[in-house]
C-alpha positions as CSV (number, residue, x, y, z in Angstrom):
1,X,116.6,140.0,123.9
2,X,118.9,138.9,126.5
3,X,117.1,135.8,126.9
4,X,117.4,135.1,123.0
5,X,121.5,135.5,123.3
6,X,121.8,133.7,126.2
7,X,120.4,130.8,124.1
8,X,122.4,131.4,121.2
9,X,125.7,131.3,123.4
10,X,124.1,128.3,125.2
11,X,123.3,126.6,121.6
12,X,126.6,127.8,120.1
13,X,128.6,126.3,123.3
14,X,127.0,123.0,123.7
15,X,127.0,122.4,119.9
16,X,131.2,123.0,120.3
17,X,131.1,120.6,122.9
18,X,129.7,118.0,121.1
19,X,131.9,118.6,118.3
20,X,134.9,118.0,120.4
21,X,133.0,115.1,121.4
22,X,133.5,113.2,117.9
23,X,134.8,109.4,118.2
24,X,135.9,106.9,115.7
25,X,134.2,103.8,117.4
26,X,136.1,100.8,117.8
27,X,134.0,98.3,119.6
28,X,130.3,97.6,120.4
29,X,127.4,97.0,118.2
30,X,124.5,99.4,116.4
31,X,121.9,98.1,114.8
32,X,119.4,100.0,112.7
33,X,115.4,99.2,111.8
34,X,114.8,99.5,107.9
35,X,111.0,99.1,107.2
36,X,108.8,100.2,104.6
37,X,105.8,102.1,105.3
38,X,102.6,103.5,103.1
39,X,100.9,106.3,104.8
40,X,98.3,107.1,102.2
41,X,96.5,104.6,99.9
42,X,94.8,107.0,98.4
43,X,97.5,109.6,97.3
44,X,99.6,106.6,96.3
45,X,96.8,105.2,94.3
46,X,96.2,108.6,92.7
47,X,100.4,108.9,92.0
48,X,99.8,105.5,90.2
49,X,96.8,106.3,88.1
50,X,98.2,109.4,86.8
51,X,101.8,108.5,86.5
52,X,100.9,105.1,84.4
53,X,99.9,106.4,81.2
54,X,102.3,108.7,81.0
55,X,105.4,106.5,81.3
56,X,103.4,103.9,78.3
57,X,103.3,107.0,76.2
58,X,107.0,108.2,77.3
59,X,108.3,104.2,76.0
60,X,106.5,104.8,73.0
61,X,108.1,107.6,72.3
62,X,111.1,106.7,73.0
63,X,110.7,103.6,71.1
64,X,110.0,105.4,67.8
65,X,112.8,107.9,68.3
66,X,115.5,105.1,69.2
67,X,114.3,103.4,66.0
68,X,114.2,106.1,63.6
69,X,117.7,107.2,64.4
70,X,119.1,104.3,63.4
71,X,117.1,104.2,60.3
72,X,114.5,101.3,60.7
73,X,110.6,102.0,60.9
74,X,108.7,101.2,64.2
75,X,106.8,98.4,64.5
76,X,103.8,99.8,66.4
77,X,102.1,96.1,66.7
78,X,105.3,94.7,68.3
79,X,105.4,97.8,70.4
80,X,101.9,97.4,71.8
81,X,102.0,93.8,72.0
82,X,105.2,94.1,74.1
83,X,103.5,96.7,76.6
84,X,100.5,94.7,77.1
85,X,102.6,91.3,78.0
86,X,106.1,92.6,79.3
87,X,105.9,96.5,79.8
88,X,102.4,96.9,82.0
89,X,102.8,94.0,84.4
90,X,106.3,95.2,85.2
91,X,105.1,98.7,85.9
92,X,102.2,97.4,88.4
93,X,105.1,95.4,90.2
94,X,107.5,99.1,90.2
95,X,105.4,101.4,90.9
96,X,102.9,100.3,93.5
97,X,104.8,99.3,96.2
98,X,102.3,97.3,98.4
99,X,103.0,94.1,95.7
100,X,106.9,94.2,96.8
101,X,106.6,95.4,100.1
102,X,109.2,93.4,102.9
103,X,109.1,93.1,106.5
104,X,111.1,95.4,108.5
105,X,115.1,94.3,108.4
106,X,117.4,94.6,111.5
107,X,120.4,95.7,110.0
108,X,123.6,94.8,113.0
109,X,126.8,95.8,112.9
110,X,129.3,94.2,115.5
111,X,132.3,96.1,115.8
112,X,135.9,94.8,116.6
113,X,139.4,95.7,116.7
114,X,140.5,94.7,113.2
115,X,137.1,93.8,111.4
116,X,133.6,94.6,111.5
117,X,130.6,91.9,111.4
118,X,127.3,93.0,109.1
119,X,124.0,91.2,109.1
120,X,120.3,91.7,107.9
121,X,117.8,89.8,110.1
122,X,114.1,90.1,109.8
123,X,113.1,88.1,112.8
124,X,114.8,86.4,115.7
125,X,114.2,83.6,114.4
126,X,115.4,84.5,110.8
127,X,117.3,81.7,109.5
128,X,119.7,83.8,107.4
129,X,123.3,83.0,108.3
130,X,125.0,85.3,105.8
131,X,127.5,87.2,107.4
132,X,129.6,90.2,105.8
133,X,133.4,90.6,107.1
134,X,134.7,94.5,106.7
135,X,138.5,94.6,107.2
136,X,139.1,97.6,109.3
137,X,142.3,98.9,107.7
138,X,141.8,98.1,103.8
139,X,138.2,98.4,103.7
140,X,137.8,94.9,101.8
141,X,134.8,92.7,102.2
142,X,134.0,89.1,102.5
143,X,130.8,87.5,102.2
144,X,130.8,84.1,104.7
145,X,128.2,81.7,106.2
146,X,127.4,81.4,109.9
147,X,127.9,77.3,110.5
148,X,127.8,75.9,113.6
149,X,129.2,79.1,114.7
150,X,132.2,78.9,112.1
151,X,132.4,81.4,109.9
152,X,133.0,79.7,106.2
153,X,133.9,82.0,103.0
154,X,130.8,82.0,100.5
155,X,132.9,82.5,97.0
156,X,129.4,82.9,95.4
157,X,129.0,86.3,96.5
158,X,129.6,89.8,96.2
159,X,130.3,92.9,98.3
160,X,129.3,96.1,97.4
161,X,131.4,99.5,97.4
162,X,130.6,100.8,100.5
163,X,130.6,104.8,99.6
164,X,129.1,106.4,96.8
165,X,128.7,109.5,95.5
166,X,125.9,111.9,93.9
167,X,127.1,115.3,92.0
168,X,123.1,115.6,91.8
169,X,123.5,116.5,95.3
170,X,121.8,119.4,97.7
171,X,122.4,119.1,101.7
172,X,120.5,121.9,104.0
173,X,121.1,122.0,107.6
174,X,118.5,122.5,110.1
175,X,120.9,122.9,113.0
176,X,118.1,124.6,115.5
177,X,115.9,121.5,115.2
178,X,117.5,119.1,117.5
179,X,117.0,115.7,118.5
180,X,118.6,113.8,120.8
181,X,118.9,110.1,119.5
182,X,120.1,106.6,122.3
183,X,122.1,109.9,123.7
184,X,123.5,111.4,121.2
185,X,122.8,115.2,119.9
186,X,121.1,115.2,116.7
187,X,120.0,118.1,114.2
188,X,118.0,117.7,110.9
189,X,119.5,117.8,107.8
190,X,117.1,117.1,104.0
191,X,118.9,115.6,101.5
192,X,117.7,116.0,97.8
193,X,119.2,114.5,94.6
194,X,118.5,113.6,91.4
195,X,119.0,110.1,89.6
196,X,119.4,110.3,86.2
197,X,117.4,107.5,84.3
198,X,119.6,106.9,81.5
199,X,123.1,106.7,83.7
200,X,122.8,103.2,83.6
201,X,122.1,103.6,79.5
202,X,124.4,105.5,78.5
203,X,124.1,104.2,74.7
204,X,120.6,104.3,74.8
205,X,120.7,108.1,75.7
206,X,122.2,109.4,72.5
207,X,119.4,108.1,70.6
208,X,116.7,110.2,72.2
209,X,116.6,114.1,71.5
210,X,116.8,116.8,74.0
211,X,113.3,117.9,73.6
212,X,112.5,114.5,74.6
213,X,114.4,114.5,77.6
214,X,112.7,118.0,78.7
215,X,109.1,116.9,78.0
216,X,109.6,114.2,80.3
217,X,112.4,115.3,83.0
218,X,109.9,114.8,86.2
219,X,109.9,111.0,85.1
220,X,113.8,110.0,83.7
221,X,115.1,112.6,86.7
222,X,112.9,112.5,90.0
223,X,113.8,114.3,92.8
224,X,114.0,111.9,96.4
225,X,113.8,113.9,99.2
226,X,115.3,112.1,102.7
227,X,115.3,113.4,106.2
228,X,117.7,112.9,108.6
229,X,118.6,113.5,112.2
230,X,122.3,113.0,111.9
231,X,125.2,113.6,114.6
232,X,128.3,114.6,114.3
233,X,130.0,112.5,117.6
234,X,130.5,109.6,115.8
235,X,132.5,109.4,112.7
236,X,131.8,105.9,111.1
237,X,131.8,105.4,107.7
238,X,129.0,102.2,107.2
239,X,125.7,102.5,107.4
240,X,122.9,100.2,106.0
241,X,120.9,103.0,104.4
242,X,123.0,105.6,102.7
243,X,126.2,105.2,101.0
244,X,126.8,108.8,100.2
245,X,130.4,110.3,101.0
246,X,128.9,113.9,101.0
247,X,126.6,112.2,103.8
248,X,129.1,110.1,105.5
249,X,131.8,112.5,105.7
250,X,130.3,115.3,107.9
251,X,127.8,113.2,109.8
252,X,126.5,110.5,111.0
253,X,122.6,109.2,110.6
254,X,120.5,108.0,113.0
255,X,117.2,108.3,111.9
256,X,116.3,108.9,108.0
257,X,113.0,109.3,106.2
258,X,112.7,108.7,102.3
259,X,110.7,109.5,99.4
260,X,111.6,108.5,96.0
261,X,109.8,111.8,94.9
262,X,108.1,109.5,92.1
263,X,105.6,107.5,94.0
264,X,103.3,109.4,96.5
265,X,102.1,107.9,99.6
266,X,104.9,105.6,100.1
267,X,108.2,106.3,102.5
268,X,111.4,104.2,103.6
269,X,112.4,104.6,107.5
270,X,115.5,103.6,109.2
271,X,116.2,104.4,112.6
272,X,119.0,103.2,115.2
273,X,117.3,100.9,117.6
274,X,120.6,100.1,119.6
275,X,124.4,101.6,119.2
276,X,126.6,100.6,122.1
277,X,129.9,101.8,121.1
278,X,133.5,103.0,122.6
């Protein structure tokens, strides 16, 4: 019993410490690993085979309901023509993931006084020379091209916000499993959330009844499970991975593992493979 206590205090107390610990960094470099991985052909085969059918009948359905509440009568030919030219070759290039898979992207951040420098290599010798330019203070970004080691503003693209957030969102801590991560103290933390499949659609949603919605809830709202070791010393509010403010505003992650909790067999990793910050 003592010996239990004495490692509660000695948890509690080192735990304290590292929370006093936290630091806003302003110079150095991290760069993350982002690869994707399928672990089971089988079970992701299976996930396809059964999930298939289903989501044909689901666009039929949701076909002839979008159609009848505005009045017109479905064409069933058109319908089935359009699933066997457009709708089924899509769905072999969404849901099986070996067709789209990438190669693992190094994902660098280079931190300075005023800015920060973003990049996504896949190789050494990657050729890519697209460098984003964070502004420190106001947050704004600028996409630019590495020439000749000048940096030269690339009007023809655009940044992306770079928090979101998810009301569809559970967070559980799992502050007795501990990792420690390039030296910093770690504990595991699953995220789940929903993404709604209409939310880009929002017009197309008030066409389809409720009953519809419920019969096939497990396909327009899966749940994605990630794990993450995440530590609370460094306070830093970009990441390649996840863009969640519930996320970003408590901790920081080092090493995640995601499921879309659609597809089985299939996973998205990003770890840390260097941070050198102060």
């Amino acid at each position: 019993m003592k010996q239990t206590l004495y490692l509660v205090v000695l948890f509690t107390f080192t735990f304290l410490q590292g929370q006093n610990k936290k630091t806003s960094p302003k110079n150095g470099k991290i760069i993350f690993s982002v690869e994707q991985n399928v672990y089971n052909n089988q079970k992701l085969d299976s996930s396809i085979q059964v999930k298939k059918p289903v989501i044909i009948n689901m666009f039929k359905e949701m076909y002839n309901e979008i159609s009848l509440s505005q009045g017109l009568t479905p064409d069933t030919i058109a319908l089935n023509k359009s699933i066997e030219t457009k709708i089924l070759p899509s769905l072999d290039l969404i849901l099986d993931p070996r067709k789209t898979i990438k190669p693992a992207q190094k994902h660098i951040y280079k931190l300075e006084d005023s800015i920060i420098k973003y990049q996504i290599k896949t190789s050494p010798l990657d050729k890519n020379n697209q460098v984003t330019v964070i502004n420190r203070s106001t947050g704004i970004q600028k996409n630019y091209m590495l020439q000749d080691s000048i940096l030269v503003l690339d009007e023809f693209t655009i940044s992306v916000p770079v928090k979101d957030s998810n009301k569809n969102l559970k967070i559980k801590e799992y502050r007795e499993v501990t990792k420690n991560i390039k030296g910093f103290n770690c504990f595991k933390i699953i995220v789940t959330r929903t993404e709604p499949f209409f939310k880009p659609f929002n017009s197309i949603e008030d066409y389809v009844s409720n009953e519809f919605k419920q019969k096939y809830i497990d396909y327009l709202e899966p749940t994605s499970q990630q794990i993450l070791y995440v530590t609370e010393e460094i306070q830093f509010k970009y990441h390649p991975f996840i863009n969640l403010s519930e996320v970003l505003d408590k901790y920081y992650p080092l090493e995640i593992i995601s499921t879309n909790g659609f597809i089985d067999g299939f996973e998205k990793k990003c770890t840390v493979e260097e941070i050198q910050v102060n």
